[in-house]
N, C-alpha and C positions, 0 to 999 in steps of 0.2 A: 504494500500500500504506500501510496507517495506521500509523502510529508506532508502537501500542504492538502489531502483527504482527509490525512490524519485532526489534520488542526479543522478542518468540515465540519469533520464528526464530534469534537468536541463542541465547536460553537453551536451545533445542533443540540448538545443536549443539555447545555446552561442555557439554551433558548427554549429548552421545555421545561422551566423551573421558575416560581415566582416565589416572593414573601406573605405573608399575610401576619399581620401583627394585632392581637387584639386589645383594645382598649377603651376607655371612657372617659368624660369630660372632668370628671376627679381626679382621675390622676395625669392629666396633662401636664402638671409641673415634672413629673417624671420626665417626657420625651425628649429632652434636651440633653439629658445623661446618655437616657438609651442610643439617641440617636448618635451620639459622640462613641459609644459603645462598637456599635452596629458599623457604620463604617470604617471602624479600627478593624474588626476582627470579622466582617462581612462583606468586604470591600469588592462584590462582584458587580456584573450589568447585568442583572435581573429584574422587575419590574416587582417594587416594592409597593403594597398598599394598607393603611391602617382601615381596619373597621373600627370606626367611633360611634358618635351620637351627633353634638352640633356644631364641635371646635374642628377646625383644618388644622392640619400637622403640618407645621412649614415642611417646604421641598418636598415635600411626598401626596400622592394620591391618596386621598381618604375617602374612603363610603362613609358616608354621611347617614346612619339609620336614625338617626333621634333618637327619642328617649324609649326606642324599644328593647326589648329583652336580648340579653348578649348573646343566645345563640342564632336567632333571627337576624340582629346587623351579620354575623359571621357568614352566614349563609348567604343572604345580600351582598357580599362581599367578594367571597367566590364564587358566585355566580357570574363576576365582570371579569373572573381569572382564564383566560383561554388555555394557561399552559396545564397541563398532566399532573407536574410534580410540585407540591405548597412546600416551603421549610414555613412553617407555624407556627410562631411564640408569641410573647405576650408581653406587653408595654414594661413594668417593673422586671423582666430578665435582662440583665444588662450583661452583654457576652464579654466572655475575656480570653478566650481561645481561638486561635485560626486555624480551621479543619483543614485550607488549603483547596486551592482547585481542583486540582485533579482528584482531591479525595471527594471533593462535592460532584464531580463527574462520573464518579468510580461509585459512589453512592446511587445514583441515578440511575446507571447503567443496571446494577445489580437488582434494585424494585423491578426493574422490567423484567429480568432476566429471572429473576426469582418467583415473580409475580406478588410483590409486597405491596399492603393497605397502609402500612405505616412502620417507619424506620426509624429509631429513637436512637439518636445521635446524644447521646447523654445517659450519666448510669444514673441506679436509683435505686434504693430499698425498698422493700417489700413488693416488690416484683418477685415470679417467678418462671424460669426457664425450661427448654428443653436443645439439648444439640442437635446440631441439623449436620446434612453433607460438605455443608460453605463454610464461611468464616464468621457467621452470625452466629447468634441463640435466637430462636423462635418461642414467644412467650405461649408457657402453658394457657392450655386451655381456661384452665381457673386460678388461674393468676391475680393478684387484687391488682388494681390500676391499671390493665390491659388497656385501657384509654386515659392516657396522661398527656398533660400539655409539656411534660418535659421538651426540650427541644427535640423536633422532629420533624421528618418528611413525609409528608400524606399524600395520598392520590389522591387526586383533586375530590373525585367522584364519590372518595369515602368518607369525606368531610360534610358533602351533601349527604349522602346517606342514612349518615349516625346522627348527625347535631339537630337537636330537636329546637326550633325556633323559641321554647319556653324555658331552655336550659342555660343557666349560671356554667360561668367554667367551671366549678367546682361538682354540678351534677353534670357536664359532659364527662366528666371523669369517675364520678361516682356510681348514677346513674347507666349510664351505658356500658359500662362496667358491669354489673350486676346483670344488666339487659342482657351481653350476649355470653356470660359467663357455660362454659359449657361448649361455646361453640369455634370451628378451628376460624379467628378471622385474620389470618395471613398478617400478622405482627412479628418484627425481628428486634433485634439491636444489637449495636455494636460491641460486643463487650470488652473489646480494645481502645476504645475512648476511656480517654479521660474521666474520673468522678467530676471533675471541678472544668465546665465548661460557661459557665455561666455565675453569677450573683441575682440573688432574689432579693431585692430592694426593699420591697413593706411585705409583712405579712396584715394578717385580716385586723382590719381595724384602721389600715391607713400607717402602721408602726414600723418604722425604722426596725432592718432585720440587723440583730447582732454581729460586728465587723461592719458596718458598715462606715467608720471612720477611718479603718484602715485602708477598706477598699477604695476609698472616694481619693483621698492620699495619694495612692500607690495610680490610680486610672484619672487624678488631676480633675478631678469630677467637681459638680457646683456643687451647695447644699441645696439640699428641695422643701 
């Protein structure tokens, strides 16, 4: 194959790959970290879009849902995504890892090749696994948080599928979870990444998560 096939085939498949970031108009003081975050350690040309309510996200496309319920704008959201593959997260995850290109391309390649609903580029506890033929783990059948918003790559079509228009993040994960517990829905993960790809900024309540002053420090971050 000639080199510049080579380089084709790659800009083909970061051309089948967008962002989708979920958030709301409370914590808009967050996006100025993430977004300083996000281009350090996300720095690709991909088409980036937040799902919000009524504030615009400087320099990025925002769905605009109002004050509807967070799995409805999400779904709104991807509905305007033409490409296959979502990497998925969410406004307070502020990245500090760079997976690198060719891993984001080798990742892409592999859901296809694999035929993967969702590819969790990040570790996590209380998950549970099975080995496969690859280089992933394929999350057991009844596994607890088989649907997590840990950082991840979904097929577009499985994020319409599962996100129920009346679900909080916390019942896409809970909820649907529980919903298809039992059943095989083509889930991997890396178990070669990194624990630490990410910081989780507030937990519930709006609260400033623990380390947080060293992180902001060390990533030169504002206060929020």
């Amino acid at each position: 194959m000639m080199l510049d096939t080579i380089d084709q085939l790659g800009t083909e498949i970061m051309d089948n790959l967008a962002v989708l970031v979920g958030t709301c108009d409370q914590y808009s003081t967050l996006w100025p970290n993430f977004i300083k975050c996000y281009e350090k350690y996300f720095p690709y040309n991909v088409p980036t879009i937040f799902a919000g309510e009524t504030i615009t996200v400087p320099k990025y496309e925002t769905h605009l849902g109002g004050k509807e319920a967070w799995g409805k704008r999400i779904k709104g959201a991807v509905t305007k995504i033409k490409e296959d593959y979502i990497f998925f997260i969410l406004e307070d995850y502020y990245l500090f890892f760079d997976y690198g290109e060719e891993q984001i391309k080798q990742y892409i390649k592999d859901m296809d090749k694999y035929d993967m609903n969702r590819l969790q580029i990040s570790r996590s506890d209380f998950q549970s696994y099975i080995k496969t033929d690859s280089k992933y783990l394929k999350f057991h059948d009844n596994s607890e948080y088989s649907f997590s918003m840990q950082p991840s790559i979904w097929k577009r079509d499985w994020i319409l599928e599962t996100c129920d228009e009346e679900y909080s993040p916390w019942d896409f994960e809970c909820k649907t979870t529980k919903k298809y517990r039992g059943q095989d829905i083509k889930t991997y993960i890396d178990p070669h990444i990194n624990f630490d790809v990410y910081f989780n900024a507030v937990r519930c309540g709006f609260h400033k998560s623990p380390g947080w002053e060293q992180f902001r420090e060390k990533e030169l971050l504002d206060e929020f």
